[in-house]
C-alpha positions as CSV (number, residue, x, y, z in Angstrom):
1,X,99.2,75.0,139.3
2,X,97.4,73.3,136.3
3,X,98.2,75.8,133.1
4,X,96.3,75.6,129.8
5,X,98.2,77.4,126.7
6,X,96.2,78.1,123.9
7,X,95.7,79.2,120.9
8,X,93.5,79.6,117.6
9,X,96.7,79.2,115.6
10,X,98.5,75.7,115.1
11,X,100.6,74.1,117.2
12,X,103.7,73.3,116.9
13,X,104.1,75.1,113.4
14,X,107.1,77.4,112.3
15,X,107.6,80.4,113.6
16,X,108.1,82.9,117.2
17,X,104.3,82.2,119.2
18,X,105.0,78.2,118.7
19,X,108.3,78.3,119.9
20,X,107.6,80.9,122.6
21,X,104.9,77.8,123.8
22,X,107.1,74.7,123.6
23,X,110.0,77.4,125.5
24,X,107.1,78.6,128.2
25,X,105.8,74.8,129.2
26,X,109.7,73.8,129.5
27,X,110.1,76.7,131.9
28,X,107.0,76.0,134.1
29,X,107.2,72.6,134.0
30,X,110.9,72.9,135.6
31,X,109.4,74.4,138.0
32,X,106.7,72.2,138.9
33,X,103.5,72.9,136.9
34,X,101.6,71.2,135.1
35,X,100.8,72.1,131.9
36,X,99.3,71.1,128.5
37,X,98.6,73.2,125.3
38,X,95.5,73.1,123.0
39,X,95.4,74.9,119.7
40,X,93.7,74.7,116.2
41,X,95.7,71.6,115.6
42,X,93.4,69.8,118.1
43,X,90.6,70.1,116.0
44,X,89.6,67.5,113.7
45,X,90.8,68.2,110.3
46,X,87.2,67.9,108.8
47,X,85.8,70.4,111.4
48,X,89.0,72.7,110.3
49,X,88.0,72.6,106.7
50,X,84.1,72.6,106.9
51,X,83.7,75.7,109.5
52,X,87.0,77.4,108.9
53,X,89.4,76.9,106.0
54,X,86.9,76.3,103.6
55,X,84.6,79.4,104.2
56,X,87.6,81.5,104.6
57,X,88.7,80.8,100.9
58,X,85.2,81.4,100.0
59,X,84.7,84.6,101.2
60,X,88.0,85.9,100.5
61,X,86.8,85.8,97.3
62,X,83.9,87.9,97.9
63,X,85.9,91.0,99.1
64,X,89.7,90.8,101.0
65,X,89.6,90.4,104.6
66,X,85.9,88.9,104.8
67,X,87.9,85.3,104.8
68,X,90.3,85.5,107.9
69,X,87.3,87.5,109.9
70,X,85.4,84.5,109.5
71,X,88.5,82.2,110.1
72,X,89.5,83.7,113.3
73,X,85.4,83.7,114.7
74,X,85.2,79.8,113.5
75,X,88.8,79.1,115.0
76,X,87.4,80.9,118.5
77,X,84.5,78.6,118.8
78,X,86.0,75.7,118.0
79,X,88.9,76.2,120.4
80,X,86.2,77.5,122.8
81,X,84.3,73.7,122.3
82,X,87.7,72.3,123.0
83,X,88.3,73.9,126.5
84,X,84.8,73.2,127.4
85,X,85.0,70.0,126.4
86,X,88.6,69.5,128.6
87,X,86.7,71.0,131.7
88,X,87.0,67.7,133.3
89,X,91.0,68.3,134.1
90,X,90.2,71.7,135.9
91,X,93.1,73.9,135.3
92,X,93.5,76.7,137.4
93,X,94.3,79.1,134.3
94,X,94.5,79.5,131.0
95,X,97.0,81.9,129.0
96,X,95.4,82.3,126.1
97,X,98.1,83.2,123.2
98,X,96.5,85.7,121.2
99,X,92.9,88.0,121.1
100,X,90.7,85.7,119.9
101,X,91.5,82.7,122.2
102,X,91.3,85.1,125.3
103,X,87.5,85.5,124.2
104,X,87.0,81.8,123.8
105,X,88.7,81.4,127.0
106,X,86.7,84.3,128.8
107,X,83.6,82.3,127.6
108,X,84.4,79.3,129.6
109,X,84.7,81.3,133.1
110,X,88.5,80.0,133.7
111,X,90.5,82.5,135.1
112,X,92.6,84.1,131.3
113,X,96.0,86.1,131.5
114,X,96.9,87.0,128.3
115,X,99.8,87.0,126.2
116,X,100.1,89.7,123.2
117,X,102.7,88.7,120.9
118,X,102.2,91.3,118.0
119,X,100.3,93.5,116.9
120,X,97.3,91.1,115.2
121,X,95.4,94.0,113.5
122,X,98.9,95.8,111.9
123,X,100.1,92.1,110.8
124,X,97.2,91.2,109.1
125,X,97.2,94.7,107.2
126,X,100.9,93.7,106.7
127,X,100.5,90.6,105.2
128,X,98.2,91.4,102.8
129,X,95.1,89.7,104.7
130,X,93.1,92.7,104.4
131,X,93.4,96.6,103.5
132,X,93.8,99.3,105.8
133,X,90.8,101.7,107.1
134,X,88.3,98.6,105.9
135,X,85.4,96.9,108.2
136,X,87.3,93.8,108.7
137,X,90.5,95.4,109.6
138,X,88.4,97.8,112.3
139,X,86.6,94.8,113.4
140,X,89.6,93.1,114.1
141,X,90.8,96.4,116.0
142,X,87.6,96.0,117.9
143,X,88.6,91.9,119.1
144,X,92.0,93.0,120.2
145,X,90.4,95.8,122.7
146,X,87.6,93.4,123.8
147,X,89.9,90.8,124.8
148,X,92.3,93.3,126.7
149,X,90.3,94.7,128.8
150,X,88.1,91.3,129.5
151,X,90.9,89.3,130.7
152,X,93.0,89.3,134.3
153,X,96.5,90.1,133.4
154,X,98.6,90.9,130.1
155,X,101.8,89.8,129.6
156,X,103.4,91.1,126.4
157,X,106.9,90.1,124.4
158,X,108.6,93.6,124.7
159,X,107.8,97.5,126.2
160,X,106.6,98.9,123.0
161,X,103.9,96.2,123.1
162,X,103.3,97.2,126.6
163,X,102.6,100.8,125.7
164,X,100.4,99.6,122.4
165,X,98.0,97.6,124.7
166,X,97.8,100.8,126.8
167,X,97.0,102.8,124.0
168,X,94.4,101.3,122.8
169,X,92.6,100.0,125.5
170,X,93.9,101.8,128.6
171,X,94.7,98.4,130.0
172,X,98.3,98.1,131.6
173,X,100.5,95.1,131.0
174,X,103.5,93.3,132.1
175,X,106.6,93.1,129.3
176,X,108.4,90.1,129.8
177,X,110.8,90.0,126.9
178,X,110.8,86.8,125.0
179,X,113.7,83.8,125.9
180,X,115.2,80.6,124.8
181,X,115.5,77.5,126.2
182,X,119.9,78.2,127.3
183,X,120.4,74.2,127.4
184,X,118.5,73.7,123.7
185,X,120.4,76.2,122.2
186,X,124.0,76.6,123.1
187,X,127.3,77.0,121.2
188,X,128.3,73.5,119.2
189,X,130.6,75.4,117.1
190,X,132.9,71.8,117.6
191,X,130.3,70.2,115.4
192,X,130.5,72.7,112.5
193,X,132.1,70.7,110.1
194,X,129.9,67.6,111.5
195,X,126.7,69.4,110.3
196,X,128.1,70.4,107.1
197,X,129.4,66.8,105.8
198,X,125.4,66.0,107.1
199,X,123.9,68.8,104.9
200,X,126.6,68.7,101.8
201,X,128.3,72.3,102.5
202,X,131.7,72.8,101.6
203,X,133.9,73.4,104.7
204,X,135.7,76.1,102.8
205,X,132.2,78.0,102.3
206,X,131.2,81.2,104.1
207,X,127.9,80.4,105.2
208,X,125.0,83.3,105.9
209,X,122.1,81.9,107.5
210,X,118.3,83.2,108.0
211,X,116.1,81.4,109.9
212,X,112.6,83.7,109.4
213,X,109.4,83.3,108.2
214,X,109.2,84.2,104.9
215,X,107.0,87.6,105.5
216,X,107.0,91.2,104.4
217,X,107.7,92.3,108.2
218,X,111.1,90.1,108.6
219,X,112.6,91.7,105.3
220,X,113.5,88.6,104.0
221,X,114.1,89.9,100.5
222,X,117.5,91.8,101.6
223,X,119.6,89.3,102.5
224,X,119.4,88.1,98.6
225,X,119.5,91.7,97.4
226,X,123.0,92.1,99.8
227,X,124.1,89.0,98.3
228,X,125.4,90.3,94.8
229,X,128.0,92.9,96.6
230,X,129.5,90.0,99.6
231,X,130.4,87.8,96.4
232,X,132.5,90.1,94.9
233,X,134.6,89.9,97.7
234,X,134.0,86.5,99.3
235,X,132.9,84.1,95.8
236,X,132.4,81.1,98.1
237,X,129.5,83.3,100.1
238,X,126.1,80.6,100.6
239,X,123.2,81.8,101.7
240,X,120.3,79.6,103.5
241,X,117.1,80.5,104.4
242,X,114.7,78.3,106.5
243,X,111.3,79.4,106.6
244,X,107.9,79.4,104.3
245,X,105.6,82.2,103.5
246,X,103.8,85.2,101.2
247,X,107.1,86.3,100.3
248,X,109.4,83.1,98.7
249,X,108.0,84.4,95.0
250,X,109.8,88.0,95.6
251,X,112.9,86.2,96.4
252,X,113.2,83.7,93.9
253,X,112.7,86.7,91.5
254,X,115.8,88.3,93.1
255,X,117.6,85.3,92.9
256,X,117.0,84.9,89.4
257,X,117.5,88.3,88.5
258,X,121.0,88.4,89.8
259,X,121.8,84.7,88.5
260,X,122.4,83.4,92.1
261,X,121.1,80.2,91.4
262,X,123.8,78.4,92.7
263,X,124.6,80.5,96.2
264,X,121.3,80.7,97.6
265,X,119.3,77.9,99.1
266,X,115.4,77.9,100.2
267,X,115.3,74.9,102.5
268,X,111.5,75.9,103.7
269,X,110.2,74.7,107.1
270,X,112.8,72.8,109.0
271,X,112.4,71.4,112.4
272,X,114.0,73.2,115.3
273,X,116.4,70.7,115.9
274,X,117.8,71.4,112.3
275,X,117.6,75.1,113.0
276,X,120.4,74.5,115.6
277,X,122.5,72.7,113.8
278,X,122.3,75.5,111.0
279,X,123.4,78.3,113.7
280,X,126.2,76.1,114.4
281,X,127.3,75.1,110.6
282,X,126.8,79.2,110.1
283,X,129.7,82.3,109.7
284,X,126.6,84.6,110.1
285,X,123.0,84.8,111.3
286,X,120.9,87.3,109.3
287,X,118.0,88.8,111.4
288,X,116.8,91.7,108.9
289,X,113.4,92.8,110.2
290,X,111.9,95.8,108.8
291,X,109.1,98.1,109.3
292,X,105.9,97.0,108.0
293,X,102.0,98.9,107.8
294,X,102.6,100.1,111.6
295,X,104.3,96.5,112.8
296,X,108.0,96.3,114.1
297,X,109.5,93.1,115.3
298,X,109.3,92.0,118.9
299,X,112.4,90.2,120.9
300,X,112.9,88.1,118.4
301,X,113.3,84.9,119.3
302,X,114.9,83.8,116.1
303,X,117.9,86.5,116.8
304,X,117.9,84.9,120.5
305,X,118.2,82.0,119.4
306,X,121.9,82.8,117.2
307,X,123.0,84.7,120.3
308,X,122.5,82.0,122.4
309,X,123.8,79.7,119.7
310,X,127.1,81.4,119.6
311,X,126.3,82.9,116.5
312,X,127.9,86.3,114.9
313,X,124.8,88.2,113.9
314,X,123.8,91.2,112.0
315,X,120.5,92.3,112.8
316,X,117.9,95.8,111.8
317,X,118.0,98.2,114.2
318,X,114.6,98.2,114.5
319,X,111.5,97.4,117.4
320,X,112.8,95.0,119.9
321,X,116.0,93.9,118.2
322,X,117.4,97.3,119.0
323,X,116.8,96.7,122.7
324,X,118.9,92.7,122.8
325,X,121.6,93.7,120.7
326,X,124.3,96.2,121.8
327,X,126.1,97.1,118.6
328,X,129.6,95.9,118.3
329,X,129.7,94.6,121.7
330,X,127.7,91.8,120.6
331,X,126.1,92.3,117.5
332,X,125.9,94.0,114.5
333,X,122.6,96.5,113.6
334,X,122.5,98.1,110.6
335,X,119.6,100.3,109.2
336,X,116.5,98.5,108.0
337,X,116.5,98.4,104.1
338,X,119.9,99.7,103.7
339,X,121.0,96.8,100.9
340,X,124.7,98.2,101.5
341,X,125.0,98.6,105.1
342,X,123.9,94.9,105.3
343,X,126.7,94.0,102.7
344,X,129.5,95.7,104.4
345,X,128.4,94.3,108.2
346,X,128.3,90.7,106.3
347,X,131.8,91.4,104.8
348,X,132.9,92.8,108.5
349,X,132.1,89.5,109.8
350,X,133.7,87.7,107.0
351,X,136.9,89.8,107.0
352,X,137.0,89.8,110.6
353,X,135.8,85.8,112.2
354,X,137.9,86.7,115.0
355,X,135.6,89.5,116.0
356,X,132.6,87.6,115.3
357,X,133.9,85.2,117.6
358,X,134.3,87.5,120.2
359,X,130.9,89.4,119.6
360,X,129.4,85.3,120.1
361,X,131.2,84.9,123.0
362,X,129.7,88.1,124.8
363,X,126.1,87.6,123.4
364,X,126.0,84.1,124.8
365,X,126.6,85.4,128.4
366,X,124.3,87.8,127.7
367,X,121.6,85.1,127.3
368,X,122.5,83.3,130.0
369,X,121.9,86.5,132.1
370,X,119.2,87.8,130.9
371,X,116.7,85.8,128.5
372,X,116.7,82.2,131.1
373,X,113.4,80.7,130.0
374,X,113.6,79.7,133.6
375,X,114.0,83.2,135.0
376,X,111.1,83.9,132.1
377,X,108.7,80.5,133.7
378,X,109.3,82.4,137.6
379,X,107.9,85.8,136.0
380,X,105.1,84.3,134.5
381,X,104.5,82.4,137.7
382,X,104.2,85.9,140.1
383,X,101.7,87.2,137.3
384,X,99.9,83.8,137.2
385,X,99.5,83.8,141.1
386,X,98.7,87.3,140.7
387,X,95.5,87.2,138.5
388,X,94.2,84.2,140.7
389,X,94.9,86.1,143.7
């Protein structure tokens, strides 16, 4: 088959939908596809400003939410012009990545399976984009239904996903839980003190890693706010975080707060192959999602990733983190929120690398049996072949 991905977001960028893309096309190329990915990224910088970005900030201004309604209607024609414009190369299907690019793609009479990552309305609400109970946010509501019901199949990232598409459109999906790519990301433990001497960290530091977009929804405050208690114990405790977004002022006010200037680094965005050498330098991956204006976190890839990395992690025992990680087989959960139950799992780990060790070991076969991204490529084949059929 010839595949189209796309999206109305950028691509590649930071975070779970761009590496769920790069992930997807390694999987179906391996099997024999061919497939290319358009996005917003695609447009030409001056159309981005003058119809999208530019407007958005405008209106924003005018009343909240206004802004990224008008974004997300400019970013779905543009994206449509693009696929009308690539007509020539006559794929067989696009999978459109989120609402709005499933209308675009509707538009241009290709046959659209769609893939729901999240839930766009709740995560806009979450991040502050617009209020709840307002026009925008209903109108937005109204976009997701639309596109679910208009398009041939939907795949989403876990089974509570499923069950919210069903809600509230009555359409039934497909959950394929999300995956890595098993050769990208595999243990390199052996390099450890490798990638430390490369990024200046002491190989006699304990070393808590969180590799998260900087949002309200992946509680990236508590890590900080765990911090204080781990030191007491462990005084040579570092922790990194890799990832931009709405929430770095909140932190930085943490950090200065508890004067932990000095054991807490904000690298920002960092390429993926960075991110893997960081799971590998690490004593602990911190995945510490939390509950957020209706939206829980999906399979996160992020805590995938450190599982597959060989990686001791703690994670929230919330959404779809609760269904990868078995606690204390291989994995720590502790409850969202719960600034002390965070501490004592990171001093666990700390106490105990022997256990975190063996907790790795079991999570990596874990992977390896379960979240393939060629066992992922073969499922979205059957659904591919499916809405053609």
């Amino acid at each position: 088959m010839k595949i189209l991905i796309a999206t109305v977001y950028d691509y590649p960028h930071a975070g779970g939908l761009s590496t769920h893309v790069t992930t997807l096309k390694s999987g179906l190329e391996t099997l024999g596809h061919e497939v290319d990915v358009l996005s917003f990224s695609d447009v030409p910088a001056s159309k981005q400003n003058v119809y999208a970005k530019g407007p958005s900030f405008i209106l924003n201004k005018v009343k909240k939410g206004k802004g990224i309604v008008w974004s997300h209607n400019a970013r779905k024609n543009l994206i449509q012009a693009l696929i009308e414009k690539n007509k020539d190369k006559q794929y067989d299907l696009i999978n459109a990545q989120d609402p709005f690019t499933t209308l675009a793609a509707l538009e241009t009479g290709i046959p659209t399976v769609s893939t729901v990552h999240g839930y766009m309305t709740f995560e806009s609400i979450s991040k502050g984009s617009m209020d709840e109970g307002s026009e925008e946010a209903a109108y937005m509501k109204e976009v997701e239904i639309k596109a679910y019901k208009g398009t041939r199949k939907i795949i989403t990232v876990d089974q509570r996903l499923k069950e919210y598409v069903k809600e509230i459109s009555g359409v039934d999906g497909h959950a394929i839980r999300n995956f890595i790519d098993i050769h990208s990301f595999k243990p390199d433990q052996e390099f450890r003190n490798q990638f430390r001497d490369k990024y200046g960290i002491s190989k006699d530091d304990h070393v808590l890693f969180v590799p998260r977009r900087l949002t309200k929804k992946n509680g990236v405050i508590y890590p900080a706010l765990s911090l204080p208690k781990v030191l007491e114990k462990h005084p040579n405790t570092k922790l990194i975080y890799a990832g931009s977004g709405e929430a770095l002022s909140e932190i930085k006010k943490i950090v200065e707060k508890h004067s932990l200037q000095n054991n807490v680094t904000l690298l920002g965005a960092i390429p993926h192959d960075q991110i893997k050498e960081y799971y590998a330098l690490s004593d602990v991956v911190l995945v510490p999602s939390v509950h957020s204006a209706g939206v829980e976190e999906a399979t996160s890839i992020s805590a995938l990733e450190a599982m597959g990395s060989g990686s001791p992690l703690v994670a929230c025992a919330v959404g779809g983190l609760k269904e990868i990680v078995d606690p204390e087989v291989d994995g720590l959960l502790v409850e969202e929120q719960n600034v002390e139950e965070l501490s004592d799992a990171i001093i666990y780990f700390l106490d105990h690398p022997e256990e975190g060790q063996r907790m790795a070991a079991k999570a990596r076969t874990k992977i390896e049996e379960q979240y393939s991204h060629i066992a992922a490529a073969k499922k979205y084949e059957a659904i591919y072949k499916s809405a053609l059929a």
